[in-house]
N, C-alpha and C positions, 0 to 999 in steps of 0.2 A: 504494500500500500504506500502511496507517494506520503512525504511525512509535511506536514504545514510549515511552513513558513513561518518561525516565529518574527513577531515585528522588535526591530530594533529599536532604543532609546529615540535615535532619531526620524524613524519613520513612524511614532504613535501618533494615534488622530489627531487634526488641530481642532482646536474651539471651534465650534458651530455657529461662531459671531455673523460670520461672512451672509449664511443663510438665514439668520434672524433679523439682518440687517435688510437683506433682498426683501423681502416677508414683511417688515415694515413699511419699505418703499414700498412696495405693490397696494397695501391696505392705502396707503397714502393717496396713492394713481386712484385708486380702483374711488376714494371719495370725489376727488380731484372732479373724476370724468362724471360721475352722478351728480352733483352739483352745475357744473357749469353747464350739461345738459339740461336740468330740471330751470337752470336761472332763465334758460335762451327758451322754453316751452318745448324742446322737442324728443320728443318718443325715443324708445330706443331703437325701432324700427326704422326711422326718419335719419336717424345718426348712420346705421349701420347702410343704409342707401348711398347717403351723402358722401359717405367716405372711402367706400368699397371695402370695409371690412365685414364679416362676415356676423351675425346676429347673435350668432352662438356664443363667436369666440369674442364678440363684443358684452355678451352677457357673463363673461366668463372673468373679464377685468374689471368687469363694476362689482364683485366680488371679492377683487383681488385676489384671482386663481389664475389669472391670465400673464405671460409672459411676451410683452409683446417687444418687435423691434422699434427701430429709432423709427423709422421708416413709416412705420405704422401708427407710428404716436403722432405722427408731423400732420398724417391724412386726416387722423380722429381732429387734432386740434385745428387744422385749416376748416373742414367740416363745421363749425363749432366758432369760427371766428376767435379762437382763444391763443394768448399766446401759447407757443411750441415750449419756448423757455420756463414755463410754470408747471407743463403736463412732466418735463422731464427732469424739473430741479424736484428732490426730497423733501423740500421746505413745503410748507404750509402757505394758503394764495395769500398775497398781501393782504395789507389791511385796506379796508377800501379808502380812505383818506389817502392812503400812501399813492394808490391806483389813480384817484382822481386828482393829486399834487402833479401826478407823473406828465397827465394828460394835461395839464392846464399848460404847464414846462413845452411840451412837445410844440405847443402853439405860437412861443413868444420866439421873435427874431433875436440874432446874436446879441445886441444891443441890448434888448427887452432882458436879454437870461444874466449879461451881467450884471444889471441892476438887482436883478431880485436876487443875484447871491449876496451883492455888497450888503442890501437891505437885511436878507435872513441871519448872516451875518454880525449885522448890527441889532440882531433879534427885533427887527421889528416883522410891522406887514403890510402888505402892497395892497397898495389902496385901492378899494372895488367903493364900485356903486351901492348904496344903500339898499337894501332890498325893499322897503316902500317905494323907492325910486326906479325899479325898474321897470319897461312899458310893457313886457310881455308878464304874461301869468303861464305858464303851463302844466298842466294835470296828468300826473302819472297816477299808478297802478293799472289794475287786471281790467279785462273786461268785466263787466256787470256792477261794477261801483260806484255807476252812478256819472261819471265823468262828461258823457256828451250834452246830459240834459242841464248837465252843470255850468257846462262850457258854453253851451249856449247863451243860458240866461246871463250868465256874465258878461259877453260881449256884447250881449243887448246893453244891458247895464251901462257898461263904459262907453259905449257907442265905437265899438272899434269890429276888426273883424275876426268870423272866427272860422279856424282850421282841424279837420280832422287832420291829422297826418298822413296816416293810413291811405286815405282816398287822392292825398295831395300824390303820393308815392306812386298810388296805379294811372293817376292821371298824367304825371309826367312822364313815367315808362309805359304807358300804353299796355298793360298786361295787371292782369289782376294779382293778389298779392299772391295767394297758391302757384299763380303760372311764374313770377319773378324767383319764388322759392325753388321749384322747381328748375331752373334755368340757372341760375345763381348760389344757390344754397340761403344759407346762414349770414355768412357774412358780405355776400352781394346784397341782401336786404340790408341789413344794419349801413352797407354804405350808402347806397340811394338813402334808407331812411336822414341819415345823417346831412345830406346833402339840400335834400325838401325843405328840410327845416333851417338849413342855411341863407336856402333859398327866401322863403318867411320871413325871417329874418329881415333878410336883404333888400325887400319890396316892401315893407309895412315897419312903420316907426313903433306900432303897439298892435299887437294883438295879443286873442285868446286860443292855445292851442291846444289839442287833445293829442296825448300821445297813444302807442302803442302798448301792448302791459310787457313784451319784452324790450320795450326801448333804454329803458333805465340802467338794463344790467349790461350795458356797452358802456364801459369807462370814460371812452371820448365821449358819446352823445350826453353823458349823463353831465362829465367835468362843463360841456358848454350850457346846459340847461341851466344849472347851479351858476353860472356868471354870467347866463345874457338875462336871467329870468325868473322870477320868482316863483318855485315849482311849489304846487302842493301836490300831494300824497293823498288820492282819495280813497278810500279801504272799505271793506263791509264783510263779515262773517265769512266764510269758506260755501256756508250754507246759503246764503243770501246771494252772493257771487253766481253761484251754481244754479237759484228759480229765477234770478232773474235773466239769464243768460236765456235757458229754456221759455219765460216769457216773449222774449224776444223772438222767438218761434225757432232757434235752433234746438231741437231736440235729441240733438245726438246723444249730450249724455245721459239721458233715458236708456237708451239700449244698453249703457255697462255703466248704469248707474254708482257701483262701488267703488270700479276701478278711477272711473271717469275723478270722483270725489279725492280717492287717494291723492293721483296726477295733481286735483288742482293744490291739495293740502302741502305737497309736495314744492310745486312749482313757486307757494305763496311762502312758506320757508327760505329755500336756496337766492327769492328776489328780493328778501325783505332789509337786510341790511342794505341795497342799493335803494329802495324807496322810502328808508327812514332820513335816508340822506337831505331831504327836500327840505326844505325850511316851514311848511307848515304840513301840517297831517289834520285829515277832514275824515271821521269816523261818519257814514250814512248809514250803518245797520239802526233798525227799526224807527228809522224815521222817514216824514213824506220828501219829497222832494221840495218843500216848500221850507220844511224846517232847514233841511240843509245846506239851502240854497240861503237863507238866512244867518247859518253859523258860519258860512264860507264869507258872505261880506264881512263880517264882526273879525273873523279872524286876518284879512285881508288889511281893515282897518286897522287892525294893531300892529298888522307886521311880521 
């Protein structure tokens, strides 16, 4: 019989570091990629299209069971509009101040960046517009909160005009927002969207705008709302969210009622540090629209 091998001093096992270390990374990846999808609204179906990986082994990473190459991390995150640099460092995603400091930076010419070092430096801060003072209002969160009926009345109010985004987005590209999705992904919408609203901007000294419920969780779009405009955050129960949607005569989530609820519980989770960001927050669960339309001037008035 052949005799084994005894292991010598220097061939005993090493520590098992290497693999607990992989093991945390992957746990790491595998949140990484369930968040940033849940922030952007999209399936994991919709991801695993987008990106050409395959559902399985895309289900296999949001577990962190999954092994995947650079290659394949590059596709999830262009898919996904997310940096590549985030899905692959070990770190945990910034903090969203740091994210939206980043974005506001990317903006300012060579000039513009020396200053605001000398400034931070000299620990001050770089003088923005008062937020009473600025001529746009914009209204984030989800669908069903209430935002259009909001936006409207407001801009009656003010007597200025008002914008969905959304429809600013299919009007200028000529294609409905499923067909741009389609055609573009992820991050082809988030750039149009980001542009329309430049556009707004660009043509009108004040208006009222309605955004998108994924437009927040885009760092740029969100760093320029926060400094050309006075965002509120309009919100309402998970459960409220979800009849009034189907009021509105979509009924899809009728048919998977449960799952559908999970999704939005989910989705209202992963976006809510981006829409606590706004400067004011406008709660409409169990109120008419008249009341809340009442609490938004009050809160408006104070600032």
């Amino acid at each position: 019989m052949p005799t084994k091998k005894r292991r010598t001093a220097g061939s005993r096992a090493k520590p098992r570091r290497a693999d607990s270390e992989g093991a945390a990374y992957l746990r790491t990846l595998a949140d990484k990629i369930r968040d940033a999808r849940a922030q952007r609204g999209m399936t994991r179906n919709a991801l695993a299209a987008d990106s050409g990986v395959s559902l399985r082994f895309l289900a296999q990473l949001e577990v962190g069971q999954g092994n995947p190459s650079i290659l394949v991390l590059r596709r999830i995150a262009a898919a996904m509009g997310f940096p590549p640099g985030d899905l692959l460092s070990d770190e945990p995603p910034p903090a969203i101040d740091r994210m939206l400091l980043i974005q506001m930076l990317k903006r300012l010419s060579d000039d513009d960046l020396s200053k605001a070092r000398r400034l931070l430096t000299q620990h001050l801060r770089l003088e923005a517009v008062s937020d009473t003072n600025k001529p746009y209002v914009t209204l984030i969160g989800l669908r069903g909160a209430g935002k259009t009926t909001l936006g409207r009345r407001l801009a009656e109010e003010r007597g200025v005009p008002f914008y969905e985004l959304d429809r600013e987005v299919e009007r200028e590209y000529g294609a409905t927002i499923g067909e741009i999705l389609q055609l573009h992904g992820q991050p082809g919408y988030r750039r149009f969207e980001l542009e329309s609203l430049q556009a707004i901007m660009s043509r009108n000294p004040a208006a009222v705008i309605e955004t998108g419920g994924g437009l927040a969780a885009d760092p740029e779009t969100l760093a320029l709302l926060l400094e050309r405009s006075l965002a509120v955050w309009v919100r309402a129960s998970p459960e409220e969210h979800m009849q009034r949607v189907i009021d509105q005569g979509d009924l899809r989530p009728m048919a998977r009622s449960r799952e559908a609820m999970r999704e939005l519980k989910d989705i209202l989770k992963a976006r809510e540090p981006f829409y606590r960001q706004a400067q004011l927050h406008l709660t409409t669960s169990g109120r008419t629209a008249d009341q809340s339309f009442q609490e938004l001037l009050g809160l408006l008035a104070r600032g």
